[in-house]
Phi, psi and omega in degrees: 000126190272197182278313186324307168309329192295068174004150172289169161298136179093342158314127173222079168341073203251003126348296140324320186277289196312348183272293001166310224244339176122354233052015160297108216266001188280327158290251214333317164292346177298323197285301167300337147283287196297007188255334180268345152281330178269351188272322171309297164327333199266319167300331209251324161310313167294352181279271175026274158326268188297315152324303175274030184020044173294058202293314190254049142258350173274327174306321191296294180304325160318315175280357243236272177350284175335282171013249174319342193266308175311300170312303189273027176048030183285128143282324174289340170256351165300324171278318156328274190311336182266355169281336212251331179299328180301326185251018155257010169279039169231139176303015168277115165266009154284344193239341162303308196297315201284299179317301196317324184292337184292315178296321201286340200265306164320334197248304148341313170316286188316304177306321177300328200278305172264011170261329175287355163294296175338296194314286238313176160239207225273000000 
């Protein structure tokens, strides 16, 4: 996949997802709420985190993240995130510090992305 292929962050396929699911649309939304609760929760540990020059729970949260960005076919925070996980295994916290924000703004997209999916209604 070249970068050109790579979806913006927070773009979301929920078409996609819905075949995926069986076209059950009452599991995707179940799926798409715990993911806008944990993905909040998940926002507010990496501020955390990263403050607290904490590396490697910001690595922990990152891969976690890559995760979730994934299920929801995000790649660009899925690449964000596995970038940033990469430089908080390195004993820099300057360049963590510099990174996070790009994930944490990426990662607010996506939540945004699925909640208003969430609103619509049935």
């Amino acid at each position: 996949m070249s970068d050109a292929d790579i979806p913006v962050s927070g773009q979301v396929p929920f078409a996609r997802l819905l075949a995926t699911v069986g076209g059950d649309e009452e599991t995707l939304r179940d799926i798409a709420a715990t993911f806008v609760e944990e993905g909040a929760q998940l926002a507010l540990d990496l501020r955390y985190a990263a403050f607290q020059h904490d590396l490697g729970f910001v690595a922990r949260i990152c891969h976690t993240i890559k995760g979730n960005a994934r299920d929801f076919e995000d790649e660009a925070l899925a690449r964000q995130a596995a970038d940033l996980e990469i430089l908080a295994r390195m004993p820099s916290a300057a360049a963590v510090e510099q990174r996070f924000a790009e994930v944490e703004t990426a990662l607010e997209l996506l939540i945004s992305r699925v909640k208003a999916f969430l609103a619509k209604e049935n």
